[in-house]
N, C-alpha and C positions, 0 to 999 in steps of 0.2 A: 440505546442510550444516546444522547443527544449531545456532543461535546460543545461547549461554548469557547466560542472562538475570540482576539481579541485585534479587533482594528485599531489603530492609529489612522486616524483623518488629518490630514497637514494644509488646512484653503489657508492661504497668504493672504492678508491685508486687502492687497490691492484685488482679491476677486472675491471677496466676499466677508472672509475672516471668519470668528466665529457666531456669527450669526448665518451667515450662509451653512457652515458646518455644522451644525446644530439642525438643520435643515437637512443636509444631505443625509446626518444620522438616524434621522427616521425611517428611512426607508432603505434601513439594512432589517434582516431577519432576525427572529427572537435570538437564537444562540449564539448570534454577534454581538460584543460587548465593544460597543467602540467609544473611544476618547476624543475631542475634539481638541487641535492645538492650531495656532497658526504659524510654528517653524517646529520641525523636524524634531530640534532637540529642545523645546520648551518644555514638556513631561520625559522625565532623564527612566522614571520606573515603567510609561506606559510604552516608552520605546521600548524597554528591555523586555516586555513581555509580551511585544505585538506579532500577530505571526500574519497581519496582513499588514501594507502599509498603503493609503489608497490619500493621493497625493495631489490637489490643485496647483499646481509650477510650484509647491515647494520645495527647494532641492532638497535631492536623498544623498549624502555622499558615502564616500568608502567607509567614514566613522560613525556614521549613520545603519549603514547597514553591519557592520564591524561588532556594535552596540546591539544590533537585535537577533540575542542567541538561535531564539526560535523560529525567524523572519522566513516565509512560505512564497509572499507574492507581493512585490510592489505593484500596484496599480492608478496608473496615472489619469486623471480627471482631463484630459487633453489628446488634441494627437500629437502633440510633441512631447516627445521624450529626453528634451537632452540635459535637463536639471536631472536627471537620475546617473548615477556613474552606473554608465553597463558594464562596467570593466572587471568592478565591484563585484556586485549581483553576477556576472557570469561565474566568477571565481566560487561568489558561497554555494552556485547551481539555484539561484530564485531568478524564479521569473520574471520578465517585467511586461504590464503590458499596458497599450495604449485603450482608444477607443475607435482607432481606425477605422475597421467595417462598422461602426453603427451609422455614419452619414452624420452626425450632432451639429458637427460645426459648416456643414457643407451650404448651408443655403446660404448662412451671413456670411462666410468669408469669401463668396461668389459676389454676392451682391456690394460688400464692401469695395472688393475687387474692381467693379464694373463703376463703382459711385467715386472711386480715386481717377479712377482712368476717363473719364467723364466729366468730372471737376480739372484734368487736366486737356483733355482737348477743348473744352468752351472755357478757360481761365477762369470759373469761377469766382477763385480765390481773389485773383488780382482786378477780379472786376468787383466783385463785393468790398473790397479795402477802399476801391478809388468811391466809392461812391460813397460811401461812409464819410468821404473826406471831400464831397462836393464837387469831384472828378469826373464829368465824363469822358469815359475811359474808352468808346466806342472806336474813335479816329488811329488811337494806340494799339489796343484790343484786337482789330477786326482780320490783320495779317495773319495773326498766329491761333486764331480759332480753329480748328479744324474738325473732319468728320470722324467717326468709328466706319460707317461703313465703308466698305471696299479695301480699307485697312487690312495687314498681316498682325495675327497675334500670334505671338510664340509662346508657347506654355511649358514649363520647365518643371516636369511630374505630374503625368493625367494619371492619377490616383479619382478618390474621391471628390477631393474638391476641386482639382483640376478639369474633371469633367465637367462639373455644373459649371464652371466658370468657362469651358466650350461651348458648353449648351448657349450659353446667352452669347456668345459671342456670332453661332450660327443667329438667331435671332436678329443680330446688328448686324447680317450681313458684312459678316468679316471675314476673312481664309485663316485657317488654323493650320500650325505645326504644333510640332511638340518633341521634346528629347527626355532623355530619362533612361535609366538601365534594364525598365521593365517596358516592354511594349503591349499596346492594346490591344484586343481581339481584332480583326478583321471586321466585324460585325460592327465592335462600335468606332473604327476606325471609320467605315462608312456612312454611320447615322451623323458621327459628329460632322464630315467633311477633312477630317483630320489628318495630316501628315507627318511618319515617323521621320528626324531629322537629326542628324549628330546636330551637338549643343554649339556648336562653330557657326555651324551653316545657319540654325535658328536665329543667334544673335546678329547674322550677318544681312538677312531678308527680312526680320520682324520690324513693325512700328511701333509695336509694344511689348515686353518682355513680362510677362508673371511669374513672380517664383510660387512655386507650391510643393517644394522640396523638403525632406526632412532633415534637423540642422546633426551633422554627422562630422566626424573627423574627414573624412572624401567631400563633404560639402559644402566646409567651412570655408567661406569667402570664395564661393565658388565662382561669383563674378570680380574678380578680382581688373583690378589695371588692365592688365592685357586683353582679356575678357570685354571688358568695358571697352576699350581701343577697338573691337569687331563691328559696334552698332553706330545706325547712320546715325548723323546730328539731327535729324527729323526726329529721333527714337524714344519711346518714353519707356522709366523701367518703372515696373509698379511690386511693392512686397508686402504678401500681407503671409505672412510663413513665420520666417524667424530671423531677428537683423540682423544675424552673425552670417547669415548666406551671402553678406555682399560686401566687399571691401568698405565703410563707411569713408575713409579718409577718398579712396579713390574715386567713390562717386560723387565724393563734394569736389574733388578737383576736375573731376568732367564736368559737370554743372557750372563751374563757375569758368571754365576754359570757353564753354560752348560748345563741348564736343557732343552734350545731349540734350536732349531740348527739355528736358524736366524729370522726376520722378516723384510718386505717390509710395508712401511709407507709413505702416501700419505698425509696425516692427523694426528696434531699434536693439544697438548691442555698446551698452547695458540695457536694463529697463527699471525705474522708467531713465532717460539718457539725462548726460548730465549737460548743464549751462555750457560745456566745453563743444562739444559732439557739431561738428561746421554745419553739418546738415541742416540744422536747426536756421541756418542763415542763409543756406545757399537760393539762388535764384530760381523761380519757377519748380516749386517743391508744392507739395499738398500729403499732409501729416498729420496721422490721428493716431491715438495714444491705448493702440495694442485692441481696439473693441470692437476688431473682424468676428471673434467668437464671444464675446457677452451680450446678445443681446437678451430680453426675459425666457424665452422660447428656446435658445441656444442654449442657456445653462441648464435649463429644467432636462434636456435632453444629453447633456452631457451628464450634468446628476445622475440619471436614471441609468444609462449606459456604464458607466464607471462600478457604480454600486451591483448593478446586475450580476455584472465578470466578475466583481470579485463575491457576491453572495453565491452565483452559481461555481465556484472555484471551493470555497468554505462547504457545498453542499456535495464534495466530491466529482463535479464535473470538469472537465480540461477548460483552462483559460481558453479567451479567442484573443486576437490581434496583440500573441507574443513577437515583443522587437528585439528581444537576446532572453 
């Protein structure tokens, strides 16, 4: 006998809403009956009766999960998980999981990666403003252009998309380390050229820093002040992860001291940031609004991943890529 199961789908405004979700819910299996909302608690009876909850960044909290008697498995449409309280979900024993091992968001948040850091060594930005404004910016410009190759990039989490974002960086003829609590095999420490490095030493020899960390109570503002006081004034830090990884206030105060020569920021804390947030003003900055993972090709592929785990979870098989 075939039990019909009931999803709650939560896509947020800003990544699709429901018209995106509407979309995702087709290709759930017959004996899912799922609801489309775009916050958490906008359907109060299909929360109470959902025993999956499969979630694009909309937060799930403790009254969220509090609220859902029968709740089995949050599954999050992302690889970040930190809009869900683990703390919650550890407590009721539901799982929670990302999309981690599918690789979804791994090509564009590489290339994103590589397109901040790149718009930050040849000033893109500040040479496309002056020109607009009948500036030739050449004579200004030409001091502080500089190359990727022969360059140190320090990578902070060779997970998934940390790797692609080595992989090109081998390509640009760069030298890689990396820090992180997990180390990589031998094998692809070799292909990448990659070296393991406490997170000191990293920020202390890179020209570039990439976060690709996941944002955690241990990694919250992991670049903090002090942190940031390690890396040369030549240094660029680039994040396309999650903006709570880096002190915001501290790294507009480096930017604006001189202590760094720039940073590329994909991700911001709040989102989207408010008119207040310095960054937004600081010098030699290049800033785009969270869409390292949407691109057409990237969603479809997060779609498809999300719904799998939790349809193969519904069909009695174990979740993959449980983070509590």
């Amino acid at each position: 006998m075939t039990v019909t199961r009931n999803v709650l789908a939560v896509v947020s405004p800003h990544v699709g809403g429901r018209t995106a979700g509407a979309a995702l819910a087709t290709l759930f299996p017959g004996q899912a009956r799922v609801t489309v909302v775009e916050a958490t608690d906008e359907d109060p009876a299909a929360l109470r009766e959902a025993h999956v909850v499969v979630t694009g960044l909309g937060p799930v909290t403790a009254e969220h999960i509090a609220a859902a008697p029968d709740l089995e498995l949050i599954q999050c449409a992302s690889h970040g998980f930190d809009y869900v309280d683990l703390e919650a979900a550890r407590e009721r024993g539901v799982p929670v999981c990302n999309i981690g091992s599918s690789g979804a968001e791994k090509q564009n948040v590489a290339e994103q990666t590589f397109a901040l850091m790149l718009a930050l060594a040849k000033q893109l930005v500040p040479a496309h403003t002056a020109l607009t404004e009948a500036d030739w910016a050449l004579p200004r410009l030409q001091q502080s252009i500089t190359e990727l190759s022969g360059k140190t990039l320090g990578i902070v989490g060779l997970g998934h998309i940390g790797e692609e974002v080595a992989r090109r960086a081998v390509a640009f003829d760069m030298s890689v380390v990396y820090a992180g609590p997990t180390r990589a095999s031998a094998e692809t420490e070799t292909r990448l050229g990659a070296r393991h490095v406490e997170l000191e030493e990293l920020l202390r020899v890179s020209d570039y820093v990439s976060l690709h960390a996941p944002l955690t109570d241990a990694t919250r503002h992991l670049l903090d002040a002090e942190r940031l006081g390690l890396l040369k004034p030549t240094a660029f830090v680039v994040n396309t992860s999650r903006g709570a990884l880096i002190d915001q206030d501290a790294l507009a105060d480096a930017l604006h001291a001189g202590a760094l020569a720039g940073a590329g920021l994909d991700v911001f804390d709040p989102e989207p940031p408010t008119p207040a947030l310095r960054l937004l003003k600081a010098p030699n900055v290049v800033l785009s609004p969270h869409v390292a993972g949407v691109t057409r090709e990237t969603l479809v592929r997060i779609a498809l991943a999300a719904v799998q785990n939790a349809a193969d979870f519904i069909a009695g098989k174990p979740p993959l890529d449980v983070v509590s």
